[in-house]
mmJSON file of the N, C-alpha and C atoms, coordinates in Angstrom:
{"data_MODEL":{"atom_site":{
"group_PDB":["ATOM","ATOM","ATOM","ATOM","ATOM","ATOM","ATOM","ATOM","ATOM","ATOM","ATOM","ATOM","ATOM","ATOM","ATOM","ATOM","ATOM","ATOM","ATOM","ATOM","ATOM","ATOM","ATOM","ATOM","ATOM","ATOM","ATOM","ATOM","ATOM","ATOM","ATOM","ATOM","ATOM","ATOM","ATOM","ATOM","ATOM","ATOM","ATOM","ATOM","ATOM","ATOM","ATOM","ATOM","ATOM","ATOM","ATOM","ATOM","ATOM","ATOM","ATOM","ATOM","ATOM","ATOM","ATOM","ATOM","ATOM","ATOM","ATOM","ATOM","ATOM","ATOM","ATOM","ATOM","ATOM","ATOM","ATOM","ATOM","ATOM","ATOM","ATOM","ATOM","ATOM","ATOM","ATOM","ATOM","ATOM","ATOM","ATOM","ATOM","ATOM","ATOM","ATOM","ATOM","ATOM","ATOM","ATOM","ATOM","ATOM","ATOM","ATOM","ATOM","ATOM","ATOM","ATOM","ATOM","ATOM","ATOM","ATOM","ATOM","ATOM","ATOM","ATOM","ATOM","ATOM","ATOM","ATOM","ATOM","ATOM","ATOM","ATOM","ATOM","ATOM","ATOM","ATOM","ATOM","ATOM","ATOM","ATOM","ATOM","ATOM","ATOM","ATOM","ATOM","ATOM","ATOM","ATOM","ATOM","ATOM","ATOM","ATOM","ATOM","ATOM","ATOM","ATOM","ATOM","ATOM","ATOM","ATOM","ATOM","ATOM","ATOM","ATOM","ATOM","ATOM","ATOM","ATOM","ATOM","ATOM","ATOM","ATOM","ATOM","ATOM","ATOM","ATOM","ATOM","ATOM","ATOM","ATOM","ATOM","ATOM","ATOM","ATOM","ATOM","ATOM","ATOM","ATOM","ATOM","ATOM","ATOM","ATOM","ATOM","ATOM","ATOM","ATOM","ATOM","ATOM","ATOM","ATOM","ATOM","ATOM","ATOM","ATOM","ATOM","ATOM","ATOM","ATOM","ATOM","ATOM","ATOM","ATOM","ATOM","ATOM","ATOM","ATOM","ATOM","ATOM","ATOM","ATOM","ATOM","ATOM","ATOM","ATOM","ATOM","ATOM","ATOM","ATOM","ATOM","ATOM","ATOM","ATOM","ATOM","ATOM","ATOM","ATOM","ATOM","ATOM","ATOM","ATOM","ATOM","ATOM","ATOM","ATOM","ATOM","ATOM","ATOM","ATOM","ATOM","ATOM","ATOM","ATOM","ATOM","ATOM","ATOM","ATOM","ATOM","ATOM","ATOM","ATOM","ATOM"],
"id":[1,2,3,4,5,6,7,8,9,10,11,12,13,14,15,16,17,18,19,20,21,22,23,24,25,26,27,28,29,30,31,32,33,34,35,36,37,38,39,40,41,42,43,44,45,46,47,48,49,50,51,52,53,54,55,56,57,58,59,60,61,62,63,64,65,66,67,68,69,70,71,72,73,74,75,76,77,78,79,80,81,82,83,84,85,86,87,88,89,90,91,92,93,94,95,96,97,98,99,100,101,102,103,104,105,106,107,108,109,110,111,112,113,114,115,116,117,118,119,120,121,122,123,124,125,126,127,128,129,130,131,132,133,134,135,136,137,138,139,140,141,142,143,144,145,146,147,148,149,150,151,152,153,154,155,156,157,158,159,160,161,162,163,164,165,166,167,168,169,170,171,172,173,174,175,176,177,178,179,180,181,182,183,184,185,186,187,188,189,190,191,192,193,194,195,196,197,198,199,200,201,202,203,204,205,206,207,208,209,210,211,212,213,214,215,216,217,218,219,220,221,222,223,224,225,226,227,228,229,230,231,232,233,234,235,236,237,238,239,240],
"type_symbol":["N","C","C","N","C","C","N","C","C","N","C","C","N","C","C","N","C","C","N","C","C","N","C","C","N","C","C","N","C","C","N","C","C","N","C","C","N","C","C","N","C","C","N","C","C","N","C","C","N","C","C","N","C","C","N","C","C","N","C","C","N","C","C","N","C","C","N","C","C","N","C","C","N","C","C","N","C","C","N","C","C","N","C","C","N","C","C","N","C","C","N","C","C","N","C","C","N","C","C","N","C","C","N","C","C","N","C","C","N","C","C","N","C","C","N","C","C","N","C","C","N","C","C","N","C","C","N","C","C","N","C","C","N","C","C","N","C","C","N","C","C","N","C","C","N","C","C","N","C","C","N","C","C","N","C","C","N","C","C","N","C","C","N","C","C","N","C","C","N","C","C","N","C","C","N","C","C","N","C","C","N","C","C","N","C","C","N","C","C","N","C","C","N","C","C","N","C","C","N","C","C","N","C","C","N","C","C","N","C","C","N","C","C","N","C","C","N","C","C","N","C","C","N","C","C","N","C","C","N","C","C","N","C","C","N","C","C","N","C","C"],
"label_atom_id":["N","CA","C","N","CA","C","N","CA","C","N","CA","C","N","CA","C","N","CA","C","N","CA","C","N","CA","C","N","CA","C","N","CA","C","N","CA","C","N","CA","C","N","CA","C","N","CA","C","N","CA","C","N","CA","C","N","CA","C","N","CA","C","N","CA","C","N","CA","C","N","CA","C","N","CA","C","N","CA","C","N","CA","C","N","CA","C","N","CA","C","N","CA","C","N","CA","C","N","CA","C","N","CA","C","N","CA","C","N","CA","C","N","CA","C","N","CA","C","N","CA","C","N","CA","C","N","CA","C","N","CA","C","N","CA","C","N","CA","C","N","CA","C","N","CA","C","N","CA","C","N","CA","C","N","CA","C","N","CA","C","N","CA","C","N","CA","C","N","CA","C","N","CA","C","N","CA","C","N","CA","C","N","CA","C","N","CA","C","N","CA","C","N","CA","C","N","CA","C","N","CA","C","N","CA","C","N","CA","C","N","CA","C","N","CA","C","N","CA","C","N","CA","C","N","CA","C","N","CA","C","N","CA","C","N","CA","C","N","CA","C","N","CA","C","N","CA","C","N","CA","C","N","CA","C","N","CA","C","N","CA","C","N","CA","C","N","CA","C","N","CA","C","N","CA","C","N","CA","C"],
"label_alt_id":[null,null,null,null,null,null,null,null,null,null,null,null,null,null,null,null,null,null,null,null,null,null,null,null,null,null,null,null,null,null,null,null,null,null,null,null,null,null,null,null,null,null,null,null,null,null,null,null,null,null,null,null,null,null,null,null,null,null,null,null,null,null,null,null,null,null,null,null,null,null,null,null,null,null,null,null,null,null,null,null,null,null,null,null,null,null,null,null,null,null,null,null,null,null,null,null,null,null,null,null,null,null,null,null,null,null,null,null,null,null,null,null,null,null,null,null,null,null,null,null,null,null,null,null,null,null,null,null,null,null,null,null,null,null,null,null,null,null,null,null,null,null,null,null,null,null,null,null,null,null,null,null,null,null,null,null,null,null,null,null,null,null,null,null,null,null,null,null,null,null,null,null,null,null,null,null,null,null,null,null,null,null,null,null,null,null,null,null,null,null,null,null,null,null,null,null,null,null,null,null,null,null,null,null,null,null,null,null,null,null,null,null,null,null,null,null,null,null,null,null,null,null,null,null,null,null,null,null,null,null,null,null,null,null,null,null,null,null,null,null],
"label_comp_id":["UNK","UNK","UNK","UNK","UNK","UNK","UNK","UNK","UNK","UNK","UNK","UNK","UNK","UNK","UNK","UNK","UNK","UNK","UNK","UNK","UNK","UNK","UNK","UNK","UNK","UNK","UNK","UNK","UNK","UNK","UNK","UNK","UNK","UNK","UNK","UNK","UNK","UNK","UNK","UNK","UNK","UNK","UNK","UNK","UNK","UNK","UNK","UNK","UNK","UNK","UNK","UNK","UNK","UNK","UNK","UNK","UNK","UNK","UNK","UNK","UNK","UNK","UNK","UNK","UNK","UNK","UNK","UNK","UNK","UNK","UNK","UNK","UNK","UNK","UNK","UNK","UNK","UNK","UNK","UNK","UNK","UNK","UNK","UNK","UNK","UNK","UNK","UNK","UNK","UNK","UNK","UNK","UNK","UNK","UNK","UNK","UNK","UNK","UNK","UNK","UNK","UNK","UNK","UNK","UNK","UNK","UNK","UNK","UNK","UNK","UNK","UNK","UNK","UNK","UNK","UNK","UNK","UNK","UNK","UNK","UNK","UNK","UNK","UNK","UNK","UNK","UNK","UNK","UNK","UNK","UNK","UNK","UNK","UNK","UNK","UNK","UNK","UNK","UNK","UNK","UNK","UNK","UNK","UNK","UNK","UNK","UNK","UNK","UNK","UNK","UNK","UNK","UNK","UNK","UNK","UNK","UNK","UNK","UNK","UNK","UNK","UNK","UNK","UNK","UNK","UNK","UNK","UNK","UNK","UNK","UNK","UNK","UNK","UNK","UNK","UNK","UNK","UNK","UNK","UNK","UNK","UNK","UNK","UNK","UNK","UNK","UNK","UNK","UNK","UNK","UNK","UNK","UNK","UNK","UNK","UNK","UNK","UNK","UNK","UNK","UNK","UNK","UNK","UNK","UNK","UNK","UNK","UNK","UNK","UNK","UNK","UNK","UNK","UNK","UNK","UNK","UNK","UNK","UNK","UNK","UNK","UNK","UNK","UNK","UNK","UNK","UNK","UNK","UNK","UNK","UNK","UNK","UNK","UNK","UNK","UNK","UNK","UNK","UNK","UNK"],
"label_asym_id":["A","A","A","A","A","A","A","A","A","A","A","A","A","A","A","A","A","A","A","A","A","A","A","A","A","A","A","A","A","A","A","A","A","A","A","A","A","A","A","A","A","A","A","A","A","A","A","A","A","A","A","A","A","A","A","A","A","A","A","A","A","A","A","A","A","A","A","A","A","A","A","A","A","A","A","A","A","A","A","A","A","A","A","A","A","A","A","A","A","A","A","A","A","A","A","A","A","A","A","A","A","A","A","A","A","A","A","A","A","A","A","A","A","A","A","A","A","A","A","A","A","A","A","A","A","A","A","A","A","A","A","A","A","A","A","A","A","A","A","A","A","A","A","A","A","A","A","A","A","A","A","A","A","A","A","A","A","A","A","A","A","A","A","A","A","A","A","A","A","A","A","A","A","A","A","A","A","A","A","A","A","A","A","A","A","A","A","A","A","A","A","A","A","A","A","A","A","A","A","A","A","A","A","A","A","A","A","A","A","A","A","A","A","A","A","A","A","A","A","A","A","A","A","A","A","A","A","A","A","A","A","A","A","A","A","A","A","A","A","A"],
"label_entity_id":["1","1","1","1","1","1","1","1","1","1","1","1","1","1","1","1","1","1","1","1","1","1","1","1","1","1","1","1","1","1","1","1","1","1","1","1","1","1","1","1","1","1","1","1","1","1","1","1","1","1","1","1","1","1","1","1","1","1","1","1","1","1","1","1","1","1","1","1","1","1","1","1","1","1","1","1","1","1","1","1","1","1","1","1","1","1","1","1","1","1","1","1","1","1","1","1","1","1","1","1","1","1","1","1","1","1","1","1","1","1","1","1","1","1","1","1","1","1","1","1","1","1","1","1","1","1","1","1","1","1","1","1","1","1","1","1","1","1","1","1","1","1","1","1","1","1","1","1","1","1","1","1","1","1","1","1","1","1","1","1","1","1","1","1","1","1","1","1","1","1","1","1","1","1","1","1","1","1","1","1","1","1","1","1","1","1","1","1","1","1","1","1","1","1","1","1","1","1","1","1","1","1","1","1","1","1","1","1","1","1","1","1","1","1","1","1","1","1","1","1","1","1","1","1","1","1","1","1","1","1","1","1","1","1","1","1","1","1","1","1"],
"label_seq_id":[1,1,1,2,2,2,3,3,3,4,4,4,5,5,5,6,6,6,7,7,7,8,8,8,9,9,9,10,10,10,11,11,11,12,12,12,13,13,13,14,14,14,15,15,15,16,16,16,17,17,17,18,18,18,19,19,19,20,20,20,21,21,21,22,22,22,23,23,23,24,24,24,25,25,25,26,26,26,27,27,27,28,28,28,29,29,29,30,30,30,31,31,31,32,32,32,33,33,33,34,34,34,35,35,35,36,36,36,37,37,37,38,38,38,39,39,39,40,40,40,41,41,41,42,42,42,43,43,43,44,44,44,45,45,45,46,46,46,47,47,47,48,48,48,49,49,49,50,50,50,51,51,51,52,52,52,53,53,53,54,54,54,55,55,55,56,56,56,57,57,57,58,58,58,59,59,59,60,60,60,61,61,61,62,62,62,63,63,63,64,64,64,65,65,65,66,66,66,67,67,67,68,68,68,69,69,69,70,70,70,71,71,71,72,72,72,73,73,73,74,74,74,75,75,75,76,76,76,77,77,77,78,78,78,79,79,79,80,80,80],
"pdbx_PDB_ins_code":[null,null,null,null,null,null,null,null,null,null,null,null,null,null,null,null,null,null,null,null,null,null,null,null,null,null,null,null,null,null,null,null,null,null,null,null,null,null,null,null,null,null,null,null,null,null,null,null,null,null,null,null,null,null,null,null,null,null,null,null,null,null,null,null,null,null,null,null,null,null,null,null,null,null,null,null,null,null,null,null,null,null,null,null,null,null,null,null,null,null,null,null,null,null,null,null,null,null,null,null,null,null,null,null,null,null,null,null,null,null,null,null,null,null,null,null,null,null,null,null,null,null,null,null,null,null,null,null,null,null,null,null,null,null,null,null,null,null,null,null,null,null,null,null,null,null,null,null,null,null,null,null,null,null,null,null,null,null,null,null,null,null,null,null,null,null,null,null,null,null,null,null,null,null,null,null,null,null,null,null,null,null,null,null,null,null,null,null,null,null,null,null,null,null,null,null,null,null,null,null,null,null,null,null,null,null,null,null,null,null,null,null,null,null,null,null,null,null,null,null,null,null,null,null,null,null,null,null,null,null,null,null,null,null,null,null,null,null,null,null],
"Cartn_x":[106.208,107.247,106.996,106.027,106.261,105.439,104.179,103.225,104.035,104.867,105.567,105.983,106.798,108.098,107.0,105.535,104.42,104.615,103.854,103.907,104.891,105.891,106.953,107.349,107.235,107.329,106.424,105.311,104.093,104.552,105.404,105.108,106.427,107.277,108.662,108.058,107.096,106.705,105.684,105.391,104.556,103.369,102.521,101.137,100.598,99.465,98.861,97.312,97.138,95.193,94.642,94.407,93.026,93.011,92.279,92.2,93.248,94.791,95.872,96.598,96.239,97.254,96.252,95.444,93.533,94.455,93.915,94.184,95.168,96.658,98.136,98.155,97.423,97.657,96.634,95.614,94.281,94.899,96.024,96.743,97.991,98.488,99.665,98.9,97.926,97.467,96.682,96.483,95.763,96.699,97.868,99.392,99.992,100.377,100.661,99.428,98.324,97.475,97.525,98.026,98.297,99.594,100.388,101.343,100.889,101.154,101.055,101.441,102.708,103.417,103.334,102.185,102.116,101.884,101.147,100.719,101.882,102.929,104.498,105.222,104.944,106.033,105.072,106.135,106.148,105.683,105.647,105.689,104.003,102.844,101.99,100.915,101.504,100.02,99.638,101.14,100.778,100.508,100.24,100.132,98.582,98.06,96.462,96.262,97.058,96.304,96.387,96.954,96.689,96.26,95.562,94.644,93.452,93.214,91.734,92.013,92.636,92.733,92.161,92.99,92.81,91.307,90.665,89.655,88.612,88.379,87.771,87.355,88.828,88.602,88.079,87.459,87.229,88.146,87.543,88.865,89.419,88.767,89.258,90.894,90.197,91.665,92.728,94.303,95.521,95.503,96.317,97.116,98.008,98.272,99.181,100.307,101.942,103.44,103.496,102.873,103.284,102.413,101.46,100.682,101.184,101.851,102.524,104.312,104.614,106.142,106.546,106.817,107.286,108.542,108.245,109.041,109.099,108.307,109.154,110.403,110.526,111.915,113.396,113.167,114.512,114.142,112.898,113.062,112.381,112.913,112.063,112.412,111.677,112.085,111.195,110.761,110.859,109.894,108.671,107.609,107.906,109.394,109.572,110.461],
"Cartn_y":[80.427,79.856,78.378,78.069,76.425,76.079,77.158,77.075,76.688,77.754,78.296,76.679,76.375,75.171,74.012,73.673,72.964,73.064,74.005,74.451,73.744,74.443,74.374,72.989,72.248,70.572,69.78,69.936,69.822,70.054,71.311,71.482,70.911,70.438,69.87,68.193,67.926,66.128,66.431,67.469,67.563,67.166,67.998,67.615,68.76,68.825,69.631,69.362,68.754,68.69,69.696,70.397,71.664,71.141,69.742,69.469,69.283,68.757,68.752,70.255,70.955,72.345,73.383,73.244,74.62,74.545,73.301,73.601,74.193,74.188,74.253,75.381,76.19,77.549,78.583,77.723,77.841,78.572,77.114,76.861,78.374,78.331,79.175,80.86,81.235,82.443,82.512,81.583,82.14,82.348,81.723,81.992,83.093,83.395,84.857,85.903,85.622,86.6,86.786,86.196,86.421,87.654,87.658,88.26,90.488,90.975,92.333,92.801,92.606,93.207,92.142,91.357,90.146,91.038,91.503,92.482,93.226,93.242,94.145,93.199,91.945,90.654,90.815,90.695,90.896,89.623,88.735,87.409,86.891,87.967,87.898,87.545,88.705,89.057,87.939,87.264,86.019,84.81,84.399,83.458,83.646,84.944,85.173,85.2,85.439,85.082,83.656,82.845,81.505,80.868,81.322,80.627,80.827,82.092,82.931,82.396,81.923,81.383,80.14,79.087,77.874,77.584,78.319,78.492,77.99,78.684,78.894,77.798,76.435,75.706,74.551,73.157,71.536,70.934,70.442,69.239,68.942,68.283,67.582,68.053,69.164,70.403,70.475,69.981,70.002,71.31,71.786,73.425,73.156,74.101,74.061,74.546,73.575,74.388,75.645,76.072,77.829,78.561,78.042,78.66,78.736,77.697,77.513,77.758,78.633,78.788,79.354,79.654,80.396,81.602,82.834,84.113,84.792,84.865,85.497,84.895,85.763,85.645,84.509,84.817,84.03,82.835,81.958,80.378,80.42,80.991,80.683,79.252,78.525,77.245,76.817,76.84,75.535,74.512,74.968,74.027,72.806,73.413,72.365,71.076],
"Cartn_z":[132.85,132.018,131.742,133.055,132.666,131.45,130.919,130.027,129.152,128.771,127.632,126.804,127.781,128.005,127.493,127.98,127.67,126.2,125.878,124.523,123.881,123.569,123.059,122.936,124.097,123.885,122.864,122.697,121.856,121.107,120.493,119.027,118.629,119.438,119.092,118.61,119.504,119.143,117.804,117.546,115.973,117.049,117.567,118.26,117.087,116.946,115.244,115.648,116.351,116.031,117.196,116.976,117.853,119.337,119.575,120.815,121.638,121.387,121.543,121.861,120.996,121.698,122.094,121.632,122.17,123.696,124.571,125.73,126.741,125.77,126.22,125.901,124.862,124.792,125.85,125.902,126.771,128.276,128.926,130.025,130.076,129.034,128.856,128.576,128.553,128.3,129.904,130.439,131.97,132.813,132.544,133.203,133.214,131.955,131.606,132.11,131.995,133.062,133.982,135.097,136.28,136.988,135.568,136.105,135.193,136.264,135.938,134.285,134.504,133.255,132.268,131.884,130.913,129.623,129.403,128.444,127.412,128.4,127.753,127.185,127.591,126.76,125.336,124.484,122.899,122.095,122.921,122.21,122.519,123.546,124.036,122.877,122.066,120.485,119.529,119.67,118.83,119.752,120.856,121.239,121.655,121.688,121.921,120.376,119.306,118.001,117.696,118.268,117.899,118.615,119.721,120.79,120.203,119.856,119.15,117.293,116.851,115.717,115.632,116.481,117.078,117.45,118.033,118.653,117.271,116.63,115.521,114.784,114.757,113.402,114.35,113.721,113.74,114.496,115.269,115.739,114.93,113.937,112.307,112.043,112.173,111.568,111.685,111.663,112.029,111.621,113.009,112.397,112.049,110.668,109.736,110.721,109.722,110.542,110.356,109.569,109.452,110.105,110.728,111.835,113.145,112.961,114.697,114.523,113.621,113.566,114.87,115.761,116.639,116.164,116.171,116.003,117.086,118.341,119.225,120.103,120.373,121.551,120.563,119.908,119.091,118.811,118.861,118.671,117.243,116.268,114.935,114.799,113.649,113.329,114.559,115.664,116.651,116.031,115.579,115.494,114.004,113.546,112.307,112.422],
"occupancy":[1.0,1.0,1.0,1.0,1.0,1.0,1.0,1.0,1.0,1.0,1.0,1.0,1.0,1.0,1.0,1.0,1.0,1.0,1.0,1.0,1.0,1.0,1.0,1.0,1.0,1.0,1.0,1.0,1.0,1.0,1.0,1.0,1.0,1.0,1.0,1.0,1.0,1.0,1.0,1.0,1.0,1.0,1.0,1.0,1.0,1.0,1.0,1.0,1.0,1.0,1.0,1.0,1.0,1.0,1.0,1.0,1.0,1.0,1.0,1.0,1.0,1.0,1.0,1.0,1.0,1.0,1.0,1.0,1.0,1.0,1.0,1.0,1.0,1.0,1.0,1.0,1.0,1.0,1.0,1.0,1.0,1.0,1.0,1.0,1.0,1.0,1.0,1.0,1.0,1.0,1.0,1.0,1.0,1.0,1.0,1.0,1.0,1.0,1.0,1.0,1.0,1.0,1.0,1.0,1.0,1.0,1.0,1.0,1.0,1.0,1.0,1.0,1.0,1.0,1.0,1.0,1.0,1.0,1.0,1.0,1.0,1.0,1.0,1.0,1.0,1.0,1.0,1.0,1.0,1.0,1.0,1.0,1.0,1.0,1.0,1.0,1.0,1.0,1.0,1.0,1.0,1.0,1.0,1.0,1.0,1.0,1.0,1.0,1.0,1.0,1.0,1.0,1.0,1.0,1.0,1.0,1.0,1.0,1.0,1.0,1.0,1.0,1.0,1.0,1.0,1.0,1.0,1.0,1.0,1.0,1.0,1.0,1.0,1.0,1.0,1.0,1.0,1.0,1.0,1.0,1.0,1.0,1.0,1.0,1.0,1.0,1.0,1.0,1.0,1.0,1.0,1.0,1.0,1.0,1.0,1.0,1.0,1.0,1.0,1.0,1.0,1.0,1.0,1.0,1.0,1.0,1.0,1.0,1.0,1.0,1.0,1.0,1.0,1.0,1.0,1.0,1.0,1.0,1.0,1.0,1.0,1.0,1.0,1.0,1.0,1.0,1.0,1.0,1.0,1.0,1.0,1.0,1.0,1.0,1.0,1.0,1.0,1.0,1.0,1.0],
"B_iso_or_equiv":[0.0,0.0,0.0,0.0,0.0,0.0,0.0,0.0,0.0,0.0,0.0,0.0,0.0,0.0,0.0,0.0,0.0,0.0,0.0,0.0,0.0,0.0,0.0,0.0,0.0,0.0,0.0,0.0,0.0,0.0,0.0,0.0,0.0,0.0,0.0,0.0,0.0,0.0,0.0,0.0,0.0,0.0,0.0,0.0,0.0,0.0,0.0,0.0,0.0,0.0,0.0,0.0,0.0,0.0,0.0,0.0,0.0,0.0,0.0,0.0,0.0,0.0,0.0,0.0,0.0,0.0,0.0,0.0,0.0,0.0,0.0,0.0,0.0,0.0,0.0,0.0,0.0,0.0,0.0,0.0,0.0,0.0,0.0,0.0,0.0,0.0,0.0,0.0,0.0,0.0,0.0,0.0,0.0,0.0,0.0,0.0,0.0,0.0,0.0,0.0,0.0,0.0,0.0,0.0,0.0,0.0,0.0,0.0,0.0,0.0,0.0,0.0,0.0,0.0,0.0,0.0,0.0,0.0,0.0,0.0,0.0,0.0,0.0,0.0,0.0,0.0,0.0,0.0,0.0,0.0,0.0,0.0,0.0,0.0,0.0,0.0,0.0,0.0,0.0,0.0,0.0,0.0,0.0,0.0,0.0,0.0,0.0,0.0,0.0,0.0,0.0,0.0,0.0,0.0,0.0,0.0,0.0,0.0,0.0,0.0,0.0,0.0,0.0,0.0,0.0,0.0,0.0,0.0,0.0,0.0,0.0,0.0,0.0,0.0,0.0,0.0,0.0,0.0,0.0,0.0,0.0,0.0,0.0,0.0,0.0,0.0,0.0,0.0,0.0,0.0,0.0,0.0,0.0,0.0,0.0,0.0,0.0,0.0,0.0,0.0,0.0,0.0,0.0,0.0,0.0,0.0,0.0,0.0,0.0,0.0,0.0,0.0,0.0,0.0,0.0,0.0,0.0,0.0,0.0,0.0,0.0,0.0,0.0,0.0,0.0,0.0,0.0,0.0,0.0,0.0,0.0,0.0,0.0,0.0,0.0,0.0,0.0,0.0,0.0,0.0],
"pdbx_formal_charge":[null,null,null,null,null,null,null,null,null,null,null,null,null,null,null,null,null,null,null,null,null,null,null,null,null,null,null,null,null,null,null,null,null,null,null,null,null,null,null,null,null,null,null,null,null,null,null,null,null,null,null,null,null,null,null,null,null,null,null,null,null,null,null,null,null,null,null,null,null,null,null,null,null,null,null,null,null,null,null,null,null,null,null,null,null,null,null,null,null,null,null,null,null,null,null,null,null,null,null,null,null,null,null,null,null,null,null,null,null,null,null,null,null,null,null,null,null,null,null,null,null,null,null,null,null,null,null,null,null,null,null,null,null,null,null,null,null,null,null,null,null,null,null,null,null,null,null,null,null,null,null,null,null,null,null,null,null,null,null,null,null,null,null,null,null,null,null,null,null,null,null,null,null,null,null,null,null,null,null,null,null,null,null,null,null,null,null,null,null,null,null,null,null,null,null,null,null,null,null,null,null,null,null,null,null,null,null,null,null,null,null,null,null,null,null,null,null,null,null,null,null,null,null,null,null,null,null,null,null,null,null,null,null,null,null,null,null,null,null,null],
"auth_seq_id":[1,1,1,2,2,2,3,3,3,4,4,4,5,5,5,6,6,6,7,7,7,8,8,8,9,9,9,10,10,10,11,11,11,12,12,12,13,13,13,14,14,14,15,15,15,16,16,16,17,17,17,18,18,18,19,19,19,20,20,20,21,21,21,22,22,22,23,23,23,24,24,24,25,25,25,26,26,26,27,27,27,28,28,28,29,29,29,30,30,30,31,31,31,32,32,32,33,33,33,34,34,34,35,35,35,36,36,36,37,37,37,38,38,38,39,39,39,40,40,40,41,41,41,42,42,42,43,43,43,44,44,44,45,45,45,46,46,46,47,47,47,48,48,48,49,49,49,50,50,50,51,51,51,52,52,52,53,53,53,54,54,54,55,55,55,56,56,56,57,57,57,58,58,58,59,59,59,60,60,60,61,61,61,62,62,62,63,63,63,64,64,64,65,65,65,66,66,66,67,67,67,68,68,68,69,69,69,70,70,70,71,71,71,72,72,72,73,73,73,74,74,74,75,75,75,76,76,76,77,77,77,78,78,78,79,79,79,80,80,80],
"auth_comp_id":["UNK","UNK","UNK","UNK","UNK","UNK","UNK","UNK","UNK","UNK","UNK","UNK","UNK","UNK","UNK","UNK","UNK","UNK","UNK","UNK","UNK","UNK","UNK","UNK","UNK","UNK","UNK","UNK","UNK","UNK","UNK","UNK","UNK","UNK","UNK","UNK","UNK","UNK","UNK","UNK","UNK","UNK","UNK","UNK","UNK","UNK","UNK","UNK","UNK","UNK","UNK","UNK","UNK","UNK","UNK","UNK","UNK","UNK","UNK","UNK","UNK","UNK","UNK","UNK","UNK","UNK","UNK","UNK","UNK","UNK","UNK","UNK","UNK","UNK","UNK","UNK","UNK","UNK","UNK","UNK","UNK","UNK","UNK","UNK","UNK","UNK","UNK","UNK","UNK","UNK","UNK","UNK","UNK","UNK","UNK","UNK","UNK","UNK","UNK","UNK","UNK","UNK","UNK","UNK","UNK","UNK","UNK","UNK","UNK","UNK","UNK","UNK","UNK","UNK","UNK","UNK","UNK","UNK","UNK","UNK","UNK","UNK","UNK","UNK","UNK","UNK","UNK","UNK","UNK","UNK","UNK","UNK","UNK","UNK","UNK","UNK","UNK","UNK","UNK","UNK","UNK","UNK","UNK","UNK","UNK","UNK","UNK","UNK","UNK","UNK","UNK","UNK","UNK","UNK","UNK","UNK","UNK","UNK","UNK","UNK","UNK","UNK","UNK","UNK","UNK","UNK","UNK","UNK","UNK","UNK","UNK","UNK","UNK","UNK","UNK","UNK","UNK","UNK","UNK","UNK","UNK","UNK","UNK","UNK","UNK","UNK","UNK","UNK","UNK","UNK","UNK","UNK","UNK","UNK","UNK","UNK","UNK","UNK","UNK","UNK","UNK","UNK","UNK","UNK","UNK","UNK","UNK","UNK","UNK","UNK","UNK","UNK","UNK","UNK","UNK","UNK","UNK","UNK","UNK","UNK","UNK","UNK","UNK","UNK","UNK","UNK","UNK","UNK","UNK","UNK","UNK","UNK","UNK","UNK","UNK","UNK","UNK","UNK","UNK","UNK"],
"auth_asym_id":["A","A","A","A","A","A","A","A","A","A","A","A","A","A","A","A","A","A","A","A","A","A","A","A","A","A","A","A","A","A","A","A","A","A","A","A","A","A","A","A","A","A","A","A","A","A","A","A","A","A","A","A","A","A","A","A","A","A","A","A","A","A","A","A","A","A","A","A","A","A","A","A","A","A","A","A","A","A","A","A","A","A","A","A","A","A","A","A","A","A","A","A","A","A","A","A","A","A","A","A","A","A","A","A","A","A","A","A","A","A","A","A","A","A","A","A","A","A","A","A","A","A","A","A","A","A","A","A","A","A","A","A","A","A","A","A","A","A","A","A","A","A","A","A","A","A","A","A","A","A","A","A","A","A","A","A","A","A","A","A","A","A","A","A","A","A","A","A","A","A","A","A","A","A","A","A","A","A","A","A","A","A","A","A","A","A","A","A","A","A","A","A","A","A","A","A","A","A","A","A","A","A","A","A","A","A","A","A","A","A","A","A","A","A","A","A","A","A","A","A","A","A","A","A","A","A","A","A","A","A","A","A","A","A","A","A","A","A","A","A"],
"auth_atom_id":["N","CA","C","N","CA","C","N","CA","C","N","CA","C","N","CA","C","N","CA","C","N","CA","C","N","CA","C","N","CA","C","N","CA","C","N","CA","C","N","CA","C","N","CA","C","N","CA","C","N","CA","C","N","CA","C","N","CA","C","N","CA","C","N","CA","C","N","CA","C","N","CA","C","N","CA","C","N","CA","C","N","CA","C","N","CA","C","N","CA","C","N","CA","C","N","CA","C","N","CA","C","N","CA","C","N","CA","C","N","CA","C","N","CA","C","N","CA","C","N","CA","C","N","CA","C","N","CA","C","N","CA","C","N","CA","C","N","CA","C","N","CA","C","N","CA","C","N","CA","C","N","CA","C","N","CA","C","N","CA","C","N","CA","C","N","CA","C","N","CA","C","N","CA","C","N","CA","C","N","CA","C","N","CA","C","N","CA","C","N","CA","C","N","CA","C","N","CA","C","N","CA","C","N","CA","C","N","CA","C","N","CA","C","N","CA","C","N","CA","C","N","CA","C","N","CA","C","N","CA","C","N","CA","C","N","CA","C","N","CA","C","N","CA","C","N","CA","C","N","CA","C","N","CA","C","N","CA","C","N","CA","C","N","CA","C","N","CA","C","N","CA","C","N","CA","C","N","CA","C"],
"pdbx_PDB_model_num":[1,1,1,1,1,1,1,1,1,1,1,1,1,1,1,1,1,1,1,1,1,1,1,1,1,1,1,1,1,1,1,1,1,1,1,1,1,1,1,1,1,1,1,1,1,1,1,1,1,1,1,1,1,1,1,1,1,1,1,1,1,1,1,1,1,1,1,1,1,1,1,1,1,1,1,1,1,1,1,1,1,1,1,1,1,1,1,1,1,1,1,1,1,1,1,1,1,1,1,1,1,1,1,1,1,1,1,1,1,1,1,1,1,1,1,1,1,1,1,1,1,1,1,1,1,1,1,1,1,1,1,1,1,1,1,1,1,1,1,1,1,1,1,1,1,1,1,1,1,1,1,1,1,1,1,1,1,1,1,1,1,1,1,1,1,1,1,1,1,1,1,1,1,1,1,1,1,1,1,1,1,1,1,1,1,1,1,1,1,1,1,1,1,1,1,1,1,1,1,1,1,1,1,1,1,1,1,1,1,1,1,1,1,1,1,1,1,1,1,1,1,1,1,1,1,1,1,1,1,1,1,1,1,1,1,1,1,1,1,1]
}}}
């Protein structure tokens, strides 16, 4: 949870460049591995698609707000 809460703080201060959140999602996906039933939380698919998204582009690169909208678990809006 504390990943999560990481996260989520980041994208509330507008953090956007690759090297800045790569790692917090990096941090927050080895977390959620640890626990058995990680796999059954719903909110799992997109946070390994934007780690493995993330992954991909330039430091250069700010991720776009609509990449990082948050839709699970009720917090749409957070990252705006």
């Amino acid at each position: 949870m504390q990943g999560f809460i990481t996260v989520m703080d980041a994208l509330k201060l507008k953090l956007r460049a690759k090297d800045q959140l790569h790692p917090l999602l990096a941090e927050l996906m080895t977390g959620y591995t640890r626990f058995k039933a990680s796999s059954e939380w719903e909110g799992r698919p997109k946070i390994l698609h934007w780690y493995v998204a993330s992954h991909g582009l330039g430091l250069e690169v700010p991720l776009p707000d609509s990449f990082l909208t948050l839709t699970c678990c009720g917090w749409t809006g957070c990252a705006g």
